[in-house]
N, C-alpha and C positions, 0 to 999 in steps of 0.2 A: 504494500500500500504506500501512496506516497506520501513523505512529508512535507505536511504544509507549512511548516518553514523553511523549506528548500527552495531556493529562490530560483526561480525558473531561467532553460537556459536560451538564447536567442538564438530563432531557428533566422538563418538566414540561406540565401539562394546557393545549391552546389557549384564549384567550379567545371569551367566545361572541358567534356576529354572527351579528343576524336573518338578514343576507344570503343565507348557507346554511341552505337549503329542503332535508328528503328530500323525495323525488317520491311524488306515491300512486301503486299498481301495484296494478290490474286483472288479474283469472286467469279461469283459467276449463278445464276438464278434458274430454279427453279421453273416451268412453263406456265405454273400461276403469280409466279413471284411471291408464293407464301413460304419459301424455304431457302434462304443463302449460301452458299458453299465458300469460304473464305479459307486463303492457305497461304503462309510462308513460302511456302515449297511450291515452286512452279510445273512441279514433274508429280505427278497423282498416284506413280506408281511407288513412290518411296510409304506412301499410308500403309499401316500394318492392316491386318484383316479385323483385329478387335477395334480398330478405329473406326474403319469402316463399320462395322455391324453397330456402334453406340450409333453414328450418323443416321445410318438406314433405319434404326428402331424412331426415329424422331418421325421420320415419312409414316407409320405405323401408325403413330401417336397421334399425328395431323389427321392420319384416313377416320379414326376410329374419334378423334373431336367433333370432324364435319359429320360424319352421320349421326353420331349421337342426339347435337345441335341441330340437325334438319329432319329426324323421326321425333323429337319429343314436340309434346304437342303445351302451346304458349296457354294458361291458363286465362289469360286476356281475349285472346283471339278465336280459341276454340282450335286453332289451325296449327300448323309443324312452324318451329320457329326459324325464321330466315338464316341464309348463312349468316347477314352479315348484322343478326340483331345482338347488340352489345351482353345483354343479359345473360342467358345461357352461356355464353364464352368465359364470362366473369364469377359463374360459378362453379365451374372446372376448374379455373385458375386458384378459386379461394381453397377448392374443398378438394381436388387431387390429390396433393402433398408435392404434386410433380415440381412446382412453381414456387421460387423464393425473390419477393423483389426486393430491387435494390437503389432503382432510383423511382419516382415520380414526378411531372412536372407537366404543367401548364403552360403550352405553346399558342403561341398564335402566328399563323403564317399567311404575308398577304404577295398578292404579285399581279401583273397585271398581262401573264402570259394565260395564252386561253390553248383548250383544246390540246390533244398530245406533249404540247410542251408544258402545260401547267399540269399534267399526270406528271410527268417524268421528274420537273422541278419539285413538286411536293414529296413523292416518294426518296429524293435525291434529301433533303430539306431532313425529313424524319429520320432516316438512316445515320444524317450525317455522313451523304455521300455521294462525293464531285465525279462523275461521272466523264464529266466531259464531252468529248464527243459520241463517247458508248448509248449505248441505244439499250434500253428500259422497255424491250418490247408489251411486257406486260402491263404495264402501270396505267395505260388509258382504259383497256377493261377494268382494270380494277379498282380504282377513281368512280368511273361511271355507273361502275356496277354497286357499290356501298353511296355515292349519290342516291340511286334510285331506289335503292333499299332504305335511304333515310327518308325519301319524298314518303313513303308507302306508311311508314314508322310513325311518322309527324304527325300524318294525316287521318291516323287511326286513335279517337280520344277515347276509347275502351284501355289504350296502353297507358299505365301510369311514367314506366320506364321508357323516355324516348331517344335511346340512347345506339346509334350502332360502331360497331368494334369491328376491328381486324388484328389479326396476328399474323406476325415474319416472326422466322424461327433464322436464326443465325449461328451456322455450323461452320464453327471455328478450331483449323489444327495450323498449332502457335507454337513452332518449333517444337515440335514430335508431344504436343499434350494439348488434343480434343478439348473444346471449351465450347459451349452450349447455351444460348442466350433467347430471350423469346421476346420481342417488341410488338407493345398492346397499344394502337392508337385507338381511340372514343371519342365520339363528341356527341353534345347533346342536340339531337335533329330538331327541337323547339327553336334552340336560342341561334341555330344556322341555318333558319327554315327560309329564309330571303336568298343566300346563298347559293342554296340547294336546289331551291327552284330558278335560280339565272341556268343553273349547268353550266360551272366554269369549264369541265371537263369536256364538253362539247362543243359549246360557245366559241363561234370563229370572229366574234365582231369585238372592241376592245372593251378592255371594259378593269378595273380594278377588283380585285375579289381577296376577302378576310375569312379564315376559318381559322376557331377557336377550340382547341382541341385540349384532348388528356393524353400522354406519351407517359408507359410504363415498361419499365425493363424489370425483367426479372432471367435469376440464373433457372437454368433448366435443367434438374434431373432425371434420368431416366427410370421407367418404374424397373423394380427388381422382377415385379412378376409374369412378366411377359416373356415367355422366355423364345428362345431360336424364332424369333419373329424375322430376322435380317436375313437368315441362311435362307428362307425361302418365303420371301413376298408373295408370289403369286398365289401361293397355300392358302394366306391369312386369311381371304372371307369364309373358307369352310372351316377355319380351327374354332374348336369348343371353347379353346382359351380369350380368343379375339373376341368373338362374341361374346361372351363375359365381361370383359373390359367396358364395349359399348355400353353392356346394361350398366355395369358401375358408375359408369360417366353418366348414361342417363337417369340416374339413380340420384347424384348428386343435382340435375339440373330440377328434377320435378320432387325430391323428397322419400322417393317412394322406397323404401325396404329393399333392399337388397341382400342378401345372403350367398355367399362367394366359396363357402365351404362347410362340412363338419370335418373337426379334427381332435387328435387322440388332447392328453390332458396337458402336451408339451405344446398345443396351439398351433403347430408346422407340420404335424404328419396325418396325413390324411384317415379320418376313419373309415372302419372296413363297413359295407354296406352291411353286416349282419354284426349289430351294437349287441353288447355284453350289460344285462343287467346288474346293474350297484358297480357299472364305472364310469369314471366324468369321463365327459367331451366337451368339446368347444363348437360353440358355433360362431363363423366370424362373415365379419358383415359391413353395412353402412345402412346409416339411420332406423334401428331399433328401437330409438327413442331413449329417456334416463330413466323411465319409471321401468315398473316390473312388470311386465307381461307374461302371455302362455304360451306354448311348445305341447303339439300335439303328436302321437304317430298313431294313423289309423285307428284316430279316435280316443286315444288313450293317451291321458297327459304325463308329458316328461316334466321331474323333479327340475325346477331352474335353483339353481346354487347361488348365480350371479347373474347382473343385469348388466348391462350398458348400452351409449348408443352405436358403439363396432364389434362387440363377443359376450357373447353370451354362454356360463359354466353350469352345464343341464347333467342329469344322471336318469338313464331311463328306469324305472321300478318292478314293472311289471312287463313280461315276455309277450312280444307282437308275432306272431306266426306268419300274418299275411302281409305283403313286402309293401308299402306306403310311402308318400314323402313325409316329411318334418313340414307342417304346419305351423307359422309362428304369428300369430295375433297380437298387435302391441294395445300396453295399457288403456285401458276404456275404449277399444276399436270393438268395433262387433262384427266386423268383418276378416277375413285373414289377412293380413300384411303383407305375406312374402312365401313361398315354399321352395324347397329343396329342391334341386334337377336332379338329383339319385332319391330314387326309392330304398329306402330301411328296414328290416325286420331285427326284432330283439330279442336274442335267446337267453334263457336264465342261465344264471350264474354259476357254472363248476360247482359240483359236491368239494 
């Protein structure tokens, strides 16, 4: 700890030495412009195969956000929420774990290029990056396409939140060590609803144009539980595990109960579909709520030990012969919450 009679020392500017070199960094985008590749290394073949596979799981992680975000259905609208509606994005972001942020800040960017070159200049703008002559083939879809998405947003006053979002995922290898970053722009489609409606992004006539925006970085983890998703992309819509993921993710956006596993009483290894009476399991999850709810099998209620809102430590009492899911009903619901994808049966307990 320090002491506070220690009289602080004067930080002043280092002297300069040729010695330290910044590196050049090579990019190069994605055909949505939702995902960055940035490298020291001008030669793609020096990347080892674990670097590549952390990169390729982020492509994974983007496929399995936009469907999530575009099958759950907006409790405003009745309807699937847009890609580019802020809301759903920002509760992946809070409630994944994926997402650690690190800066926030309040922009505003005004210019008075129209059409393709005010795409390129704002996306160039937010990035913090001079392009130059390089060409940003993306950025005029993707401009015009979250315009239109906020005219639509605005214009719907059943939405309390009128807010839409995008995310760039920036995959960065910085002298042999993968670095992973994810930039959240937002703005509220109310207070840039005059804007929105010129269509800077389109608009060939001149014209000055302000957008008042939210710019969030955050470091980006990769989930542990996904596993060999890189060694074979093409697999992933049929994997049981991918699928899983979405419901997770859609789980967080709408609330609804999710259950991801039963496991032995160490919480990590899988239990067997034929449970042993008078021994714990775990069930592990997202949004089971804090109070204490019920756990049924085929009608026959399991002993819960412990409650929370991600595991729940159940002990089945009585032997189930006929093979069921786990039913789990949260506190004062009178409907079921959630049930298991494996069916259960529970044999008594060794003499």
């Amino acid at each position: 700890m320090a002491n506070s009679n220690q009289k602080p020392v004067k930080l002043s500017n280092p002297p300069k030495n040729p010695n330290n070199v910044q590196g050049t960094k090579y990019y190069v985008f994605n055909e949505t412009g939702n995902i960055m590749m940035s490298s020291t290394d001008q030669n793609s073949a020096v990347i080892s195969d674990s670097v590549r596979d952390v990169f390729a799981e982020v492509s994974v992680v983007f496929a399995a956000m936009t469907k999530a975000m575009t099958t759950s259905i907006d409790p405003a609208t009745k309807k699937p929420y847009q890609l580019y509606d802020y809301e759903p994005l920002r509760q992946i972001i809070d409630g994944s774990g994926m997402f650690v942020q690190v800066t926030e800040e309040s922009v505003q960017y005004s210019s008075e290029s129209v059409g393709v070159q005010f795409s390129k200049e704002l996306i160039e703008a937010l990035l913090g990056l001079a392009t130059g002559t390089g060409e940003l083939a993306f950025a005029s879809a993707m401009v015009q396409s979250m315009g239109n998405a906020g005219l639509n947003i605005s214009q719907n006053s059943s939405k309390t939140n009128a807010e839409i979002g995008n995310i760039i995922f920036v995959c960065e290898y910085l002298l042999g060590m993968p670095v992973i970053s994810a930039l959240v722009v937002h703005l509220d489609t109310k207070k840039n609803q005059q804007t929105l409606s010129v269509g800077p992004c389109v608009k060939e006539s001149s014209t000055s144009t302000t957008l008042t925006m939210q710019k969030d970085t955050y470091l980006f983890v990769t989930p542990k539980f996904i596993k060999e998703y890189a060694s074979d992309l093409m697999s992933v819509e049929t994997s049981a595990e991918y699928s899983q993921f979405i419901d997770y993710l859609k789980g967080i956006i709408s609330g609804k109960s999710i259950i991801t596993a039963v496991t032995l009483s160490d919480g990590a290894t899988n239990a067997p579909q034929a449970l042993v009476s008078g021994t714990t399991y775990i069930m592990v999850g997202e949004n089971f709520g804090g109070d204490t709810g019920t756990l049924e099998l085929g009608g026959t209620s399991l002993s819960v030990n412990s409650w929370s809102d991600n595991a729940i430590e159940f002990v089945p009492r009585t032997a189930v012969t006929t093979s069921a899911v786990i039913q789990l009903t949260k506190a004062n619901g009178k409907d079921v919450s959630a049930t298991t994808s494996s069916a259960y049966t529970v044999n008594a307990q060794p003499s």
